[in-house]
C-alpha angles and dihedrals in degrees: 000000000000126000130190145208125206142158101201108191108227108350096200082056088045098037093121097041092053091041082052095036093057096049087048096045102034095205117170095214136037135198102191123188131195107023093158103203140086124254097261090065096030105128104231101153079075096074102023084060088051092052100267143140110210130192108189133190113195122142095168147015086271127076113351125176132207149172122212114191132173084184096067131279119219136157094031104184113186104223122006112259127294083358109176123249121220107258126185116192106277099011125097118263114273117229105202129195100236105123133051123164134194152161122256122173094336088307106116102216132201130202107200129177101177123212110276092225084212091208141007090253095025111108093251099071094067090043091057093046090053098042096056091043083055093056106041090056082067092032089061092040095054093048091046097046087053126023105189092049104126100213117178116193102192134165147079099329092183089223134104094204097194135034094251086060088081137064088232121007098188091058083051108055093034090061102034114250125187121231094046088063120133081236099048093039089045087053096055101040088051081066085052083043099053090049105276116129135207089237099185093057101082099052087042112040121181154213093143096002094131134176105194131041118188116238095237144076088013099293097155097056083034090057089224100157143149124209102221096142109097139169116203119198138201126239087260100048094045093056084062103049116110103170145007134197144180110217095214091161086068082070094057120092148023117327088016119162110234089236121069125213123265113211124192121187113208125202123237111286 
């Protein structure tokens, strides 16, 4: 069974790449991240004519999450429980579509885009903070109340969790720079902390091994990436898992999304 990650930047604007990207990679499930788009344009004949099932969350022309699965696809919940909403002082509480989860083939998959935090002062940050302690408290109680639960978050974490994650640390860290921040990076290691595994490290090992280039100033050529797409995996899922690989040819081209898949191959239970 293989399951994917990708944010895939706009879907209606990709429609065609991912169409074509399914039918090359084969894989049996699908996060996707960024759909942009609400559920009434949302375009599902693309996957119904490829063989899949898809669940979609999208409330605006911003954000959007999805799963695609040709292995079943049961128990969809759209965001994950108690999951925070973006407030500014004044103005009532903001509900986004940036989690989905459901069940394929016994495996429960999320689709996660997690909040950018846009500064290190800017509201978001605590938004985002907030947001992924949220959801590694359920995270860890899932996990707890059932063992061999295989559970896959997998998404756009919007964090490069070590330095090798980024094309220049020090740049970085002298002006600033979210996602390489002691409390992002703190956020995503206390999943690692409760039992859940970057399962695609080992079989991709960095430095350089990126799975995001920003559309300016030549990132992509310059190989001026950041790895911030990430599946974690449970106990359960990890043991399971028998490959890993970043598509960075996905990246490549005309119409490209500025994220490439990540695809992980598990082993039978």
């Amino acid at each position: 069974m293989k399951i994917a990650t990708w944010n895939v930047n706009s879907l209606r604007a990709r429609a065609d790449r991912v169409e074509a990207w399914l039918r090359r990679s084969d894989v049996d499930v699908l996060a996707i991240q960024e759909t942009k788009c609400k559920d009434e344009n949302f375009p599902w004949d693309l996957f119904e004519s490829s063989g899949y099932e898809v669940a979609h969350f999208g409330l605006s022309q911003w954000n959007g999450v999805a799963i695609a699965s040709r292995v079943g696809l049961d128990d969809v919940e759209r965001t994950f429980p108690d999951q925070p909403a973006f407030a500014k002082p004044g103005i009532e509480p903001v509900q986004e579509a940036r989690a989905i989860g459901a069940t394929c083939a016994g495996v429960r998959v999320w689709s996660l885009y997690v909040p950018n935090g846009r500064g290190l002062e800017d509201p978001h940050m605590p938004y985002k903070l907030r947001w992924l302690e949220v959801l590694q408290q359920h995270a860890q109680r899932w996990i707890t109340e059932d063992p061999a639960l295989p559970v896959a978050l997998m998404g756009d974490w919007n964090i490069a969790p070590r330095d090798e994650d980024v094309w220049d640390i020090d740049l970085f860290r002298r002006e600033g720079f979210t996602h390489v921040s002691a409390a992002e990076r703190d956020a995503f290691a206390a999943f690692e902390k409760v039992g859940f595994t970057d399962v695609a490290r080992e079989f991709t090992p960095g430095p350089g091994t990126y799975t995001y280039w920003d559309y300016t100033q030549l990132r992509f050529p310059k190989k001026e990436g950041m790895r911030i797409d990430f599946v974690l995996g449970s106990p359960a899922l990890a043991g399971r898992v028998k490959g890993a690989s970043i598509d960075r040819e996905e990246r490549k081209g005309k119409g490209a999304s500025d994220h490439a898949p990540v695809v992980v191959e598990l082993g039978p239970v």
